[in-house]
C-alpha positions as CSV (number, residue, x, y, z in Angstrom):
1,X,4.8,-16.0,-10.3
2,X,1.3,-14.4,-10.7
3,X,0.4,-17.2,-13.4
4,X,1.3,-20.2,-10.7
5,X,-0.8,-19.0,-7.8
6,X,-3.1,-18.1,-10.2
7,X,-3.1,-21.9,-11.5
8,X,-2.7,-23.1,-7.9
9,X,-6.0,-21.2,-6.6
10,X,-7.8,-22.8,-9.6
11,X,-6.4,-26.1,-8.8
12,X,-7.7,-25.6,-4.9
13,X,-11.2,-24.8,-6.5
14,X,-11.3,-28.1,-8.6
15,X,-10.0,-30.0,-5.5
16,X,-12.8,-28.8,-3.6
17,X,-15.6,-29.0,-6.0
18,X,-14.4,-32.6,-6.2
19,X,-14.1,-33.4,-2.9
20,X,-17.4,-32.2,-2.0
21,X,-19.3,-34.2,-4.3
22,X,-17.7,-37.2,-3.2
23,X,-18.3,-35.7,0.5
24,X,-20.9,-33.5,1.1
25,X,-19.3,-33.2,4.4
26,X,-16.6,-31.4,3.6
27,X,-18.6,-28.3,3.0
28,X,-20.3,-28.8,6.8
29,X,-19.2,-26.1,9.0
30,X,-17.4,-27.8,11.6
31,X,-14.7,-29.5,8.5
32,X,-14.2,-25.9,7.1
33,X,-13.9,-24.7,10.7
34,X,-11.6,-27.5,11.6
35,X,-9.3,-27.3,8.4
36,X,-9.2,-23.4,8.7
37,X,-7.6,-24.6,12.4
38,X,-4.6,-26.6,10.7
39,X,-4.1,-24.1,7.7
40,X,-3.0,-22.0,10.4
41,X,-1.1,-24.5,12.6
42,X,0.5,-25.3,9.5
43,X,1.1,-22.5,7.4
44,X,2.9,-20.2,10.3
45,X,6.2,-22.5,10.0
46,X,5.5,-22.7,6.3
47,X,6.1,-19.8,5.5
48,X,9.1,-19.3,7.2
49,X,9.9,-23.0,5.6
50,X,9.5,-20.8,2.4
51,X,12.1,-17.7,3.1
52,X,14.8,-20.4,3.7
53,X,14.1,-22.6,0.7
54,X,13.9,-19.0,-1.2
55,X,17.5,-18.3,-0.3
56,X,18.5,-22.0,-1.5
57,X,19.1,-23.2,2.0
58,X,16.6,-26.0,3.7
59,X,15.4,-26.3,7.3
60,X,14.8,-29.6,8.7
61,X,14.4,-29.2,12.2
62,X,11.3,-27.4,12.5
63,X,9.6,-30.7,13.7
64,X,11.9,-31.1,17.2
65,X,12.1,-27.5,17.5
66,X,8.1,-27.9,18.3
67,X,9.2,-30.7,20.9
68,X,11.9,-28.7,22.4
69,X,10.2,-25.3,22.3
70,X,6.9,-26.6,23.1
71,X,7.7,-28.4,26.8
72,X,10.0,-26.0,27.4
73,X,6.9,-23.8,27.5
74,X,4.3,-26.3,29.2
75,X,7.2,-26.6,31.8
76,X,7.1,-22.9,32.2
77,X,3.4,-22.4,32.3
78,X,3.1,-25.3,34.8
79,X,6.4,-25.8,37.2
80,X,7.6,-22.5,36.8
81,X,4.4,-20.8,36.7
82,X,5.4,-17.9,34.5
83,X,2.7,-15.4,32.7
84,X,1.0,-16.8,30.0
85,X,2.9,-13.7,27.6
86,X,6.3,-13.9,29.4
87,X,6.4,-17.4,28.5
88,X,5.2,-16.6,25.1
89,X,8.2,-14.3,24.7
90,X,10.7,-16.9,25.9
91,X,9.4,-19.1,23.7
92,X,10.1,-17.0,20.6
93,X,13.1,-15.9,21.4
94,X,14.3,-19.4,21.9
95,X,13.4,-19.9,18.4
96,X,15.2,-16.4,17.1
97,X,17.9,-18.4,18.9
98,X,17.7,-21.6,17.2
99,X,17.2,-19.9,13.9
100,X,20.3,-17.8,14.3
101,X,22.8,-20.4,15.6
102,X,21.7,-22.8,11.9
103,X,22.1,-19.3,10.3
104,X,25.4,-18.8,12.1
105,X,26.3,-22.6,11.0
106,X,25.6,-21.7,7.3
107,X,27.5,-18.4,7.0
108,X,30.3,-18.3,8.9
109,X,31.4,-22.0,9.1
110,X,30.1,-22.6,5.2
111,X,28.3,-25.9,6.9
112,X,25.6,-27.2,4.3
113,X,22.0,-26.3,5.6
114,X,21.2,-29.7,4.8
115,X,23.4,-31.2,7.6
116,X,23.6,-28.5,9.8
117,X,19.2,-28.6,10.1
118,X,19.6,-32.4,10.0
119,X,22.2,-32.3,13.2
120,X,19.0,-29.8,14.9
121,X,17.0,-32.1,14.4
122,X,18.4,-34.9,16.0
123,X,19.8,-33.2,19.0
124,X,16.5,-31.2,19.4
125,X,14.5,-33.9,19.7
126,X,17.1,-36.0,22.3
127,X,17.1,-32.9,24.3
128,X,13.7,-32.9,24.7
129,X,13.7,-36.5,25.4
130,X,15.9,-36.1,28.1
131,X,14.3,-32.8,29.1
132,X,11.0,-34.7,30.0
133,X,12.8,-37.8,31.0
134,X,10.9,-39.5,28.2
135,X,8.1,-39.1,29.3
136,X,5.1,-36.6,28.1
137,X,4.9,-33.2,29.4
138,X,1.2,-31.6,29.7
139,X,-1.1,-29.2,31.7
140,X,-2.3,-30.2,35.2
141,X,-6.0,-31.3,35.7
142,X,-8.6,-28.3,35.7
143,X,-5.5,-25.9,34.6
144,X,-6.6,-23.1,32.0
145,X,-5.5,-19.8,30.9
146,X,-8.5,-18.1,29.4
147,X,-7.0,-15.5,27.6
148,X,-4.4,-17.5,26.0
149,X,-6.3,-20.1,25.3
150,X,-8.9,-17.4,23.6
151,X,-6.1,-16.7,21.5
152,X,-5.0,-19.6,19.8
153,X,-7.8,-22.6,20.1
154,X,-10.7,-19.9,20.2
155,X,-12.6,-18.7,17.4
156,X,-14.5,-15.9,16.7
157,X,-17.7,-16.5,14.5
158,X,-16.9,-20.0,13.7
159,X,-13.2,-18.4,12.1
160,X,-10.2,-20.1,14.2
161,X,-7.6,-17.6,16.0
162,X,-4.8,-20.0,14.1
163,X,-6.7,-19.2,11.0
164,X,-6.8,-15.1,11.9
165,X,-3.2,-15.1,13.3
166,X,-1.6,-17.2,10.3
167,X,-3.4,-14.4,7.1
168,X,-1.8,-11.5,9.3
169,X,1.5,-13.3,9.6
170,X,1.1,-14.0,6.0
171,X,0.4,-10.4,5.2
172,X,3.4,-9.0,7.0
173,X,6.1,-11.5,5.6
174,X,4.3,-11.0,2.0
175,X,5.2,-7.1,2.6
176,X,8.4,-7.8,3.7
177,X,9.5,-10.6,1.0
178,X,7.7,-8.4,-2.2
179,X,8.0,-4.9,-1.2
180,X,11.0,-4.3,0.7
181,X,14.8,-4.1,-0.3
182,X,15.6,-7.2,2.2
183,X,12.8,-9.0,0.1
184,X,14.6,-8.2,-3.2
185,X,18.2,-9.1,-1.4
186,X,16.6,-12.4,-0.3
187,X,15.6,-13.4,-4.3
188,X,19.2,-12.0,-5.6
189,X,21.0,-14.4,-2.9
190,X,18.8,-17.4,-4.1
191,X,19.6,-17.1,-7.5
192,X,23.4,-16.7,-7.3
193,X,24.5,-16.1,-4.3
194,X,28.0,-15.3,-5.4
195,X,26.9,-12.4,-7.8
196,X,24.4,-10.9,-5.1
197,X,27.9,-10.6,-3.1
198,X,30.0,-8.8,-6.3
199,X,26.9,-6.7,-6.3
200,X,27.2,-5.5,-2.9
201,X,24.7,-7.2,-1.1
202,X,25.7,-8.6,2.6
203,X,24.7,-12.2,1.4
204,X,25.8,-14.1,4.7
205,X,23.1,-11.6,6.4
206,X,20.1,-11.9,4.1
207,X,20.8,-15.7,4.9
208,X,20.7,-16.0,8.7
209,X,18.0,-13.8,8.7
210,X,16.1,-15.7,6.8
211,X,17.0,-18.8,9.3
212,X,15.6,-16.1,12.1
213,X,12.7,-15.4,10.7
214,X,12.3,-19.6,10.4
215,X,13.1,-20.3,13.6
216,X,11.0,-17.3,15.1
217,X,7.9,-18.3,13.5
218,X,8.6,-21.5,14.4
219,X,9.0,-20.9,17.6
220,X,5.0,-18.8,17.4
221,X,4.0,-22.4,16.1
222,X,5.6,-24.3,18.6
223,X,2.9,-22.0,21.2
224,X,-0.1,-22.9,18.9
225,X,0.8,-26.4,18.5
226,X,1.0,-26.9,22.6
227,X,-2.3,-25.2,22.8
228,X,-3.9,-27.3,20.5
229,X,-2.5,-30.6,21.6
230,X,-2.9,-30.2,25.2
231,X,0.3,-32.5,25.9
232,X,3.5,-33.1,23.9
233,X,5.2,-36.4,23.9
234,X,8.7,-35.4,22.8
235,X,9.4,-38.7,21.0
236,X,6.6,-37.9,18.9
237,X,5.0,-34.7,19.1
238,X,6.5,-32.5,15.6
239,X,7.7,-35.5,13.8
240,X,7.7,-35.1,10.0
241,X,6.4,-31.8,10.3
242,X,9.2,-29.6,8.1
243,X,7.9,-32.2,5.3
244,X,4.6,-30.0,5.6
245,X,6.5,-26.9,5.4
246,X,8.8,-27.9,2.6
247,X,5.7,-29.5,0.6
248,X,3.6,-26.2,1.0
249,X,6.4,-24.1,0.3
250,X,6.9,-26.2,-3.0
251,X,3.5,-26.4,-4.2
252,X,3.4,-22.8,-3.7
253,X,6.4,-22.2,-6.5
254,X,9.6,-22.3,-3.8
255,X,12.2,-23.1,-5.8
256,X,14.7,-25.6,-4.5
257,X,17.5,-24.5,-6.3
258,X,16.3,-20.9,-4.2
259,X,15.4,-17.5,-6.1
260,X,11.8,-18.3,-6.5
261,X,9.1,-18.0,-4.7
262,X,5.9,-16.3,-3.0
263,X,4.2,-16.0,0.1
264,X,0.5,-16.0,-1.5
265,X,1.8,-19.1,-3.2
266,X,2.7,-20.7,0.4
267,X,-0.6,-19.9,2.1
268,X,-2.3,-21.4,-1.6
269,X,0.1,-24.4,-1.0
270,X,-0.9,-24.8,2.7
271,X,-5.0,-25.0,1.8
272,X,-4.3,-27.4,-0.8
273,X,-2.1,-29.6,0.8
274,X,-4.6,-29.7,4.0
275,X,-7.5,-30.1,2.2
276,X,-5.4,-33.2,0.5
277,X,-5.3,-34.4,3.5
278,X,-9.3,-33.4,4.3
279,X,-9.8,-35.7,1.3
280,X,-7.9,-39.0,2.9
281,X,-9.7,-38.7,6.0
282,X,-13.2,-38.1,4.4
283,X,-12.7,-40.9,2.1
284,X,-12.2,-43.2,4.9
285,X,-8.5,-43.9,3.5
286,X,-6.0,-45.3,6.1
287,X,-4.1,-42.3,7.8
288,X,-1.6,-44.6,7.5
289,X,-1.0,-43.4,3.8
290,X,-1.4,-39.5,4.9
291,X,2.7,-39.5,4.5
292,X,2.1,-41.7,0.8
293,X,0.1,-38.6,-0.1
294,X,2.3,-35.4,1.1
295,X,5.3,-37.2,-0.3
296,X,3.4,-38.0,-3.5
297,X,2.7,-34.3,-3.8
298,X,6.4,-33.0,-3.0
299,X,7.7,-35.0,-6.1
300,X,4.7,-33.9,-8.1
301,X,5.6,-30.1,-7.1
302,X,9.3,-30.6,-8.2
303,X,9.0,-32.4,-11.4
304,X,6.2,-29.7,-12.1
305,X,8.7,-26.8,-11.3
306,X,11.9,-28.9,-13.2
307,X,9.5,-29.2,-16.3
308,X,8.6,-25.5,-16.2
309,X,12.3,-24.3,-15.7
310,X,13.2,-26.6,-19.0
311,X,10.7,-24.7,-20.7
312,X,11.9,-21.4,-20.4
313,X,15.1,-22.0,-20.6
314,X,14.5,-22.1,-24.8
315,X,13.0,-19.0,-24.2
316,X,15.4,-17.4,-22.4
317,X,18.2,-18.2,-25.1
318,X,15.8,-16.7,-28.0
């Protein structure tokens, strides 16, 4: 695992030596700055994106639980006028909720994660259609909260909060994936599930919490998204984003078929893929084909890890 984020971190320097030259911009203060801001945005739900995919399983609601989560909270903030950190809270816990009922879904009815984070996302999204009556939920006029907003749009010698808040995240989950027991548990249930069970290992826990963790830092995104968009349009707001999460987690070495994968690799997965998308916009080339690209690079990442599989398979016979 070493070797590939070793190979992906080259790859990220190559990318960026190339992109510079074509774009001297890109090495301007203000485009770091700015793409430092998404690699946080994005790389929170990535890498709990990652701990699903690790156990095998797949979660594609992430994108409406931002629309649902995230005017749930501007609602709070505005009509219910809650604290700042209380709404935080219920924010987070509604996405420990979320998490646990697909994890619930998975285990104990033996649903597919496929269809059962397929069904999220479509009744999500309608409930926060219907939550907002279609329409878009934002702050009032002249309404701030400077200590909230200190914490997730503000930054701190050029460095973005996102940026700060996403390396620690990162650092905690890598603890928790590569040096606890639950870590080892979570690899032994991706690679065969059934023998983790013969072996002892609680298998139908390991998985929902991994859909907790997902859904909890999903939830913390869904907070740093409303910050940074100021409004969320429910029809909208989220859409395609678990195709982020999946692609990062990918390019970082997540394994489809689950048992692989590392955290170091998702945050390496999460620069590249952003300053991908860096190189589209500095280019001048349509947004239109931003998708064109991440989907581009999601079949890339899986023929690369099918290829590498076949290879040591041979090896693994000898």
């Amino acid at each position: 695992m070493l070797k590939k984020d070793l190979g992906l971190l080259v790859l990220i320097l190559v990318v960026g030596v190339v992109v510079s030259v074509l774009n001297p911009r890109f090495l301007s203060p203000i485009n770091l700055g700015n793409t430092a801001n998404l690699v946080g945005l994005f790389g929170l739900f990535s890498i709990g994106e990652g701990f699903v995919i690790i156990t095998g399983g797949i979660d594609l609601a992430i994108g409406s639980v931002f629309a649902l989560l995230g005017v749930i909270y501007i609602d709070l903030l505005v009509t219910w006028q809650l604290p700042w950190w209380l709404a935080v809270v219920v924010v987070v816990l509604g996405g420990v909720a979320l998490g646990a009922i697909h994890g619930l879904l998975v285990t104990r009815l033996k649903l597919q994660p496929f269809i059962v984070t397929l069904c999220g996302l479509l009744i999500y999204r309608g409930v926060a259609r219907y939550y907002t009556n279609d329409g878009t939920a934002g702050f009032e006029y002249g309404q701030t909260f400077p200590t909230l907003e200190w914490l997730t749009t503000g930054r701190t010698l050029g460095v973005p909060h996102s940026f700060v808040v996403f390396l620690v995240v990162a650092a905690f989950m890598g603890v928790v994936l590569h040096r606890s027991v639950f870590g080892r548990y979570l690899f032994a249930v991706g690679k065969n599930e059934e023998a983790a069970r013969y072996s002892g290992i609680r298998t139908e826990r390991i998985i929902a919490a991994a859909y907790i963790i997902s859904g909890a830092l999903a939830g913390l995104s869904s907070i740093y998204l409303a910050m940074y968009t100021r409004s969320i349009s429910p029809a909208s707001h989220g859409n395609f984003y678990e195709l982020y999460g999946i692609a990062a987690a990918v390019l970082g070495g997540c394994s489809l078929r689950g048992g692989e994968g590392s955290v170091l690799g998702i945050v390496l997965g999460t620069i590249l893929l952003q300053i991908l998308q860096n190189l589209v916009n500095l280019l001048g080339i349509p947004s239109s084909l931003n998708f064109a690209v991440m989907g581009t690079v999601i079949l890339l990442g899986v023929i690369a890890d099918q290829q590498l599989t076949r290879l040591r398979a041979p090896r693994a016979k000898a």
